[in-house]
Structures are given as structure tokens and as C-alpha cells.
N, C-alpha and C positions, 0 to 999 in steps of 0.2 A: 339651638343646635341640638341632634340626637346624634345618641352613641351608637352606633347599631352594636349587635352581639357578636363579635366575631369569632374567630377559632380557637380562645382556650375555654374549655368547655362548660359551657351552662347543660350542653350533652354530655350521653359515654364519652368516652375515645379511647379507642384499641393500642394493644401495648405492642408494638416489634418493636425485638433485640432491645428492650429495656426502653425505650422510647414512645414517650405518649403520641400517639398521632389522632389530629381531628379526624371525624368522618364526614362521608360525601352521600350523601344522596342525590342520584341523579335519574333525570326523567328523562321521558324520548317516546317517542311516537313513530320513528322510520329507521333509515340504515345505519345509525349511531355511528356517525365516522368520529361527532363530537366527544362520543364517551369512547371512541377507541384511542384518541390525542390525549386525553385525562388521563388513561391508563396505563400508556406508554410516558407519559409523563412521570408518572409514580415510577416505576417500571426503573426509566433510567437516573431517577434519584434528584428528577427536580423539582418535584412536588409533593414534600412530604405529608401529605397523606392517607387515608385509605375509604374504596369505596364501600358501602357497608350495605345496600340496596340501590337498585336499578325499578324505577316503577316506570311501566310502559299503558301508553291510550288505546294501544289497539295490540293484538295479540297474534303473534307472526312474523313478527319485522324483526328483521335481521339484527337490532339491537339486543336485542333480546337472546340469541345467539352468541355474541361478543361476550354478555353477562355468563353464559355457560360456559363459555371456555376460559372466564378467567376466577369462576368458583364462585360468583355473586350472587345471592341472593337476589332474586327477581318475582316483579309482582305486576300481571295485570290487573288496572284499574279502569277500567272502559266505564265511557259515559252513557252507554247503551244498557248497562247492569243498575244502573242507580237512577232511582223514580225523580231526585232533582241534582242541580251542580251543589248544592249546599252538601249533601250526602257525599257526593261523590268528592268533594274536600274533604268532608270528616273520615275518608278510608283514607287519604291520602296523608292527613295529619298522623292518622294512629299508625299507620304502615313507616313513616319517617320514625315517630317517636321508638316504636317498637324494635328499629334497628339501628338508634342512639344518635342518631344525626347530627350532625353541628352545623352545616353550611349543606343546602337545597342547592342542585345545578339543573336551571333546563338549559338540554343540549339538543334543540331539535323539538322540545316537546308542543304539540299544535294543541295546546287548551290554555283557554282562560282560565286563572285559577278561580274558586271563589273567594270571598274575603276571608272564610276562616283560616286559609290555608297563610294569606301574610298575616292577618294577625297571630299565626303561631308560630310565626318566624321572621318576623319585626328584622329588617334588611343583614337577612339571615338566609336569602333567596338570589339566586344571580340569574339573568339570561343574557345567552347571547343573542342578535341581531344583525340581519346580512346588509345592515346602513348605516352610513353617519350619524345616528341619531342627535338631534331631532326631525332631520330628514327623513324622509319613507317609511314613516313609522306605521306600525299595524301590519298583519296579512305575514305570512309564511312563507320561503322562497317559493318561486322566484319572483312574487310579485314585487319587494322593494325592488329588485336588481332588475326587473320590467321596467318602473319606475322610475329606477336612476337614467335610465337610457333614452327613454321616453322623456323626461324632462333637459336629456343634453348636458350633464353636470360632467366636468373632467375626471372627477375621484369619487369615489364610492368608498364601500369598506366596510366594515363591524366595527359596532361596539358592546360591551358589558358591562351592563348597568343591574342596580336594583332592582325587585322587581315589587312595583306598588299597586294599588287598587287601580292607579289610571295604566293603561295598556300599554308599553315601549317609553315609558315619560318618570322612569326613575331614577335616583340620581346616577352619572354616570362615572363609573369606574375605570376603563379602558376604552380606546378606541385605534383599529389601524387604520390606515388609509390604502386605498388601493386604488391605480390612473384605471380609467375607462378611453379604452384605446379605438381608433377610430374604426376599427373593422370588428368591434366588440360584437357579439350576438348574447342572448343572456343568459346562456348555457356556458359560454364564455368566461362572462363577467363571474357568471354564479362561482362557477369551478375556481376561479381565484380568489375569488371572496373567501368561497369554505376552504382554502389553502392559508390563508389568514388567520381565519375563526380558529384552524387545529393548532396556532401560535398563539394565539392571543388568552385564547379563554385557561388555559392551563395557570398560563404567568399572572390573570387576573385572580384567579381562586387561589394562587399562593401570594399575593398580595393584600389579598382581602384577609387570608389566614393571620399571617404574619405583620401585616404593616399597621395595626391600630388605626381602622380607617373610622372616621369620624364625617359627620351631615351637617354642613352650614350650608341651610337654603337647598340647588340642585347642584352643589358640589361635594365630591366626596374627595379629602386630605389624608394623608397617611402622616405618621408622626415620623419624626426622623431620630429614630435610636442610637 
């Protein structure tokens, strides 16, 4: 059994109104709808919280925007500037470290990590996913939701799992389901998927915060306080 690290702090964590709150680092590589459901989470007081950097893969995307107008700290890390992916981990390690992180969220982010980046944050990393996993694992929307359609499965959905050295295959923390209706197209499907993902992924990072989650095998238990 491994413990992973969760949210009281092996990191900083920033003080509102006298109140320690973990921080969030969160990644993203396009229109960041997922870090704008994080934020409006926090926002309306159900994810206590706070984001402390926003690192992005490509530079322009409107996530990165979102990060502006809500005062964050933002850092392109493009894998076009760094000569391997092992470098391009170690900016991404020090860039977390340096803005006190406790809990890594990719929301949307299209990179592999390298290994250094989970060994410096041992199931201390969450991503979302637009599948059942372990269904349609791998590949970036819309290809699961291509996928689920293509193979003719009634439910689809997201889940939020760890994130380990094998690709989509860590243990997993949430999951919704959502039907795939017969006039589904996968613009369709996608659009309710990611109407899911902006439910799910908020309630899973305050449950990974809060719940003392614990690794037997590829299940992840919360303790019951």
C-alpha cells in the first residue's frame, strides 16, 4: 500500500482570512475551460483552495488569458525551447517548486510528462480524461470520444485518476458517466463530456485535498473521518 502526499503541506500554502489553503498548480495547453471550473470553484467556496501558477505547452491559448484575469502567475514551458523532454521536466519541476505547489492538476495539458516530473510529485499529480478509463485510454479529445462511438458503447464519460509513468493507467480517483445517445456526433458527445469534466475534476482535487486518500493496488480509498 502507498500513501500518496496529499494536501496538508509537504509544500507552502498561502494564508486567506487566517486559513491555511493548499495550492494548485495547473497545466493546460488550449482554452482552459478546465482551469476556469477550478476557479469558479474556489470562487464560490467549494474548493478551498488557491491557484498559485498556471504553466502552459504552447503560448497563446486562451488559457493563459483566464490566468490574467484572475491575477495568476503564468509560465510558458514549450517543448520546442528545451533540446530534451527530461529538461523540459526539470523547468517544470522548478517552476511548481518555486510557486509552493502541493497538488499538480492537468486540465487539458497535451504532454507527456517526463519521469522526473512524477517522481517529484509521487501521486501528487491528477489528470482529467474524456473516458471510462480504462477504456480509450491515450490520445487527446476528441479521439477517446471518436472512439467511444466508433466502438458503439452506450456510456462514455471522464475520469480522474493519478498520474504515473504508464499513460491514462493510474489509479483512479473519480469517474462520471455520461449515455452516448443515438444521434451522438463527437462534437456532441465531446461537448457533454467536457460539461462533466467542469463537475467532476473540481470535486475530485477537494477530495484528494481533504479525504486522506490512500493506494491499495489501482484503487484509490479515502478514510472516513
Amino acid at each position: 500500500m502507498a500513501e500518496p502526499e496529499s494536501g496538508a503541506g509537504r509544500e507552502e500554502t498561502a494564508a486567506v482570512d487566517g486559513q491555511r489553503l493548499p495550492t494548485l498548480g495547473v497545466l493546460v495547453s488550449g482554452r482552459g475551460s478546465n482551469l476556469r471550473a477550478i476557479l469558479d470553484a474556489i470562487e464560490r467556496g467549494e474548493l478551498p483552495a488557491r491557484v498559485s501558477i498556471v504553466i502552459s505547452s504552447r503560448a497563446g491559448v486562451p488559457a493563459l488569458d483566464i490566468a490574467a484575469a484572475h491575477g495568476i502567475p503564468a509560465r510558458v514551458i514549450a517543448p520546442r525551447d528545451y533540446p530534451s523532454r527530461a529538461e523540459e521536466g526539470a523547468a517544470i519541476v522548478a517552476a511548481l517548486r518555486g510557486a509552493g505547489v502541493n497538488l499538480v492538476v492537468l486540465a487539458g495539458f497535451a504532454r507527456i510528462f517526463d519521469p522526473c516530473v512524477v517522481r517529484a510529485y509521487p501521486y501528487r499529480i491528477l489528470n482529467i480524461h474524456p473516458s471510462l478509463l480504462p477504456a480509450f485510454a491515450g490520445g487527446m479529445a476528441p479521439k477517446p470520444q471518436a472512439d467511444a462511438l466508433a466502438a458503439g458503447v452506450k456510456l462514455s464519460g471522464c475520469t480522474v485518476h493519478f498520474v504515473t509513468d504508464e499513460v491514462d493507467a493510474g489509479p483512479i480517483i473519480a469517474q462520471a458517466a455520461v449515455p452516448v445517445l443515438d444521434d451522438d456526433t463527437v462534437e456532441r458527445l465531446a461537448e457533454r463530456i467536457l460539461a462533466a469534466e467542469h463537475q467532476l475534476l473540481p470535486t475530485a482535487i477537494r477530495h484528494v485535498l481533504e479525504g486522506h486518500p490512500r493506494i491499495e493496488g489501482k484503487r484509490v480509498l479515502f478514510d472516513q473521518e
